[in-house]
C-alpha positions in Angstrom: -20.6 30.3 -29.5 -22.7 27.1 -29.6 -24.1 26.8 -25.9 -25.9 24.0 -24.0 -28.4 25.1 -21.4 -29.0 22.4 -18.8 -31.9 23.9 -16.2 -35.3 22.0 -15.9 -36.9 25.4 -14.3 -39.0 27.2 -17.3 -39.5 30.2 -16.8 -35.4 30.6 -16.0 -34.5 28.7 -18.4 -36.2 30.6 -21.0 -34.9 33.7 -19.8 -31.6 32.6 -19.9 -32.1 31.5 -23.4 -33.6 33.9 -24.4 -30.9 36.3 -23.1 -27.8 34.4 -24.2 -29.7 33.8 -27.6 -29.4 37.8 -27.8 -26.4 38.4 -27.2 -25.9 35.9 -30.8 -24.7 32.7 -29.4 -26.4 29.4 -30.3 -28.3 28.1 -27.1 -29.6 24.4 -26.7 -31.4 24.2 -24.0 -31.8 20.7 -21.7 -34.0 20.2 -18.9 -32.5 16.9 -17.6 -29.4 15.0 -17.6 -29.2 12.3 -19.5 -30.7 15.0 -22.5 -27.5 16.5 -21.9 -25.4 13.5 -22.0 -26.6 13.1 -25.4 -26.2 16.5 -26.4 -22.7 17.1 -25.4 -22.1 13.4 -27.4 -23.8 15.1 -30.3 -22.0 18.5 -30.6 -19.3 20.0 -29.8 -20.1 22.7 -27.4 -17.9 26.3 -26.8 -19.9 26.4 -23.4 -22.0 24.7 -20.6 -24.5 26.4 -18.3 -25.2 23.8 -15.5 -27.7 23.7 -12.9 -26.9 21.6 -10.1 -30.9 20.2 -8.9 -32.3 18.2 -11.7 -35.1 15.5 -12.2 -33.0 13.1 -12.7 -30.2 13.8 -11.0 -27.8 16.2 -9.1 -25.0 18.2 -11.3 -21.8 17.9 -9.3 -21.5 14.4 -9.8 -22.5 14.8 -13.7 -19.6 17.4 -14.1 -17.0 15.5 -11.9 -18.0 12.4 -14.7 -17.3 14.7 -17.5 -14.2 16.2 -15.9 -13.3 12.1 -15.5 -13.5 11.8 -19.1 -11.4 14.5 -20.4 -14.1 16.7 -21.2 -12.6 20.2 -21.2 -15.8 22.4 -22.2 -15.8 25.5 -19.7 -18.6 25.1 -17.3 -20.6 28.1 -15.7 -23.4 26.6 -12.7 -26.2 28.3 -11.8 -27.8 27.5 -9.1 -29.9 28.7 -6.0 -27.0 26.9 -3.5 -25.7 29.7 -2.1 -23.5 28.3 0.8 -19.9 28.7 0.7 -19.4 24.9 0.8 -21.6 24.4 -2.5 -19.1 26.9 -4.4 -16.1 25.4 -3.1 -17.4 21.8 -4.2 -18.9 23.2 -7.5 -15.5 24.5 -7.9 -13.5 21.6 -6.9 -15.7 19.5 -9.1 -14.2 21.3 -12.3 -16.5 24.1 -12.7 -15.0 27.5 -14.2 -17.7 29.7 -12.4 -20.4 29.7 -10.0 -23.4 31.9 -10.2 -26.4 31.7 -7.3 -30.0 32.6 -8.3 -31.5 34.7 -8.8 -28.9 36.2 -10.5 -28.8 39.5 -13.5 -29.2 38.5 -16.7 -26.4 41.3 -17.9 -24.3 39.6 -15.2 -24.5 36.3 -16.8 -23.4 37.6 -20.4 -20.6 38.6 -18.6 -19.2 35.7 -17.4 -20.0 33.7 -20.4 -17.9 36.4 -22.2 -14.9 35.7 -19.4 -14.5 32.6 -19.0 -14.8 31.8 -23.0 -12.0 34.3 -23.4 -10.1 33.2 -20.7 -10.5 29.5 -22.6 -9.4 31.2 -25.9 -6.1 32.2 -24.5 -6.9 35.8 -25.0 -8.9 37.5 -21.4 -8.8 40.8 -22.6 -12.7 41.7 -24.2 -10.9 44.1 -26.9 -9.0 42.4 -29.9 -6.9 44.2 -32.9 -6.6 42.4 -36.0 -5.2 44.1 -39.2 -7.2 47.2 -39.5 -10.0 45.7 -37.1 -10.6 46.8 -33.6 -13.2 44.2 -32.2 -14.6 44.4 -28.7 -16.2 41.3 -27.8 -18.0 42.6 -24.7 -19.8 45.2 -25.6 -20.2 43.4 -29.2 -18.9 46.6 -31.2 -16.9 46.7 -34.6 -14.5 49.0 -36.1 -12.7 49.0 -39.1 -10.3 52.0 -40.0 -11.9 53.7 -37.2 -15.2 53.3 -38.6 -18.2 51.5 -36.6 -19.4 48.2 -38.6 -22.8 47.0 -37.3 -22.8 42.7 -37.5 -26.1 40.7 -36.9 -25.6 37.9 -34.4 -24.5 34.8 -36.7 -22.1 37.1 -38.1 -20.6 37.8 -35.0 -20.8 34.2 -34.2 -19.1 33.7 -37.3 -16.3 36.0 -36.7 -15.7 35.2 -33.3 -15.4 31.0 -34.0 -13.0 32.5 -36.5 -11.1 34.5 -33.7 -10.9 31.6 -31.6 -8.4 29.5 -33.6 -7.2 32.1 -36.4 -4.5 29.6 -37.6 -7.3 26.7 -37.8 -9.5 25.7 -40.6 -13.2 25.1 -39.5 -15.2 22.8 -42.0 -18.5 24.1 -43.1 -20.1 21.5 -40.6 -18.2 23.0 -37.7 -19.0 26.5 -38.6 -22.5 25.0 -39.0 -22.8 24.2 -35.4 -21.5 26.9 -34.4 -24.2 29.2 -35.5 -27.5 26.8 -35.2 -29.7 24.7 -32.5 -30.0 20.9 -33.2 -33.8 22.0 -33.9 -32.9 24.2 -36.5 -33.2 23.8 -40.7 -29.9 24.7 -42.3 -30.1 25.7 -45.5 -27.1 24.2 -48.1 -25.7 27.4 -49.1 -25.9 29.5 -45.3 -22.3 29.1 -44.4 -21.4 30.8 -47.8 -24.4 33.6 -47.3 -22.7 34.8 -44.0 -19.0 34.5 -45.7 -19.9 36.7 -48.5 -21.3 39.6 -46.4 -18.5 39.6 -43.5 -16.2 39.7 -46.5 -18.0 42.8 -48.1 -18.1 44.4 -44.4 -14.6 43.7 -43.2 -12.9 43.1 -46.3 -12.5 40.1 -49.2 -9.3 38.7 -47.2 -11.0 38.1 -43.9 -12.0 34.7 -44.6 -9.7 32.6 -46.2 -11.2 29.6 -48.9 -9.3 26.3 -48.6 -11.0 24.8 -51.3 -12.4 21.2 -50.2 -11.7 21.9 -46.7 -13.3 24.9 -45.1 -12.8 28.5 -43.7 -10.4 30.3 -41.6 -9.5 33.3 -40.5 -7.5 35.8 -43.0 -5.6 39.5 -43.1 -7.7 42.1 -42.6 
């Protein structure tokens, strides 16, 4: 998943990156507001991680403005509010979880991993597809029974794949979903990371629509 960060405390926020980073999503990471306005009008984010006390400004009213406008991203905050009545209006503001610092890191992979499924329709961590057995929790593989070991834009890969199987994702879609605004993308990386899933999982896995993009095939 390609995930915005927004948390203007450093040494959290690069633990947070660095642990969400490992567990193979794509994190940007923010440290004020109005950065993340122009992120989230930039790219098309699976997933926000909001903290609610920032330089230039408090979160609930930015995520009641982006609930205004029809923005439907799932929202987690983090935050070190820990009353009841700063859940309940974190909630109310639109937020899909709450999390209160300090909080476990493990913890927070697993409700990033929730509340995206719960977004994708699908809540259960464990998926079957073909001949595939795919547990998205505990990021393990198996095809025919046997274990398949992915590296982390693979499973990025696969799992933007998962989200919409019936939907075609551009290369420039699949692009974001894998990489940082700060990152060089090389003209031929989408097609890299096709060719091997398809030599992992099987040639049909990925579908070709020639001129339009990828999506997700029989396995």
């Amino acid at each position: 998943m390609r995930i915005l960060l927004i948390e203007d405390d450093a040494v959290l926020g690069a633990a947070v990156r660095d642990q969400v980073a490992g567990d193979g999503h794509c994190v940007d990471w923010v440290q004020r507001l109005d950065a993340a306005s122009h992120a989230m009008a930039s790219v098309a984010y699976d997933l926000v991680l909001l903290d609610l006390m920032l330089p230039d400004g408090l979160g609930i009213p930015f995520l009641r403005n982006l609930r205004a406008g029809h923005v439907l991203t799932p929202i987690i905050i983090l935050t070190a509010l820990d009353q009841v009545s700063d859940r309940i209006a974190g909630l109310n503001a639109g937020a899909d979880d709450y999390l209160v610092k300090p909080f476990d890191l493990a913890e927070l992979s697993a409700r990033i991993g929730s509340v995206a499924r719960r977004y994708g329709g699908n809540p259960s961590p464990v998926l079957v597809h073909g001949v595939l057995r795919i547990d998205l929790a505990a990021r393990q593989l198996q095809r025919d029974g046997q274990s398949v070991v992915l590296t982390a834009r693979e499973w990025a890969l696969l799992e933007a794949l998962l989200s919409r199987p019936g939907q075609i994702f551009s290369k420039a879609q699949l692009e974001e979903k894998l990489y940082t605004f700060d990152t060089e993308i090389e003209s031929n990386t989408i097609e890299v990371h096709v060719s091997r899933l398809r030599k992992k999982l099987g040639a049909q896995i990925i579908e070709t629509e020639r001129g339009l993009g990828y999506r997700l095939g029989t396995a």
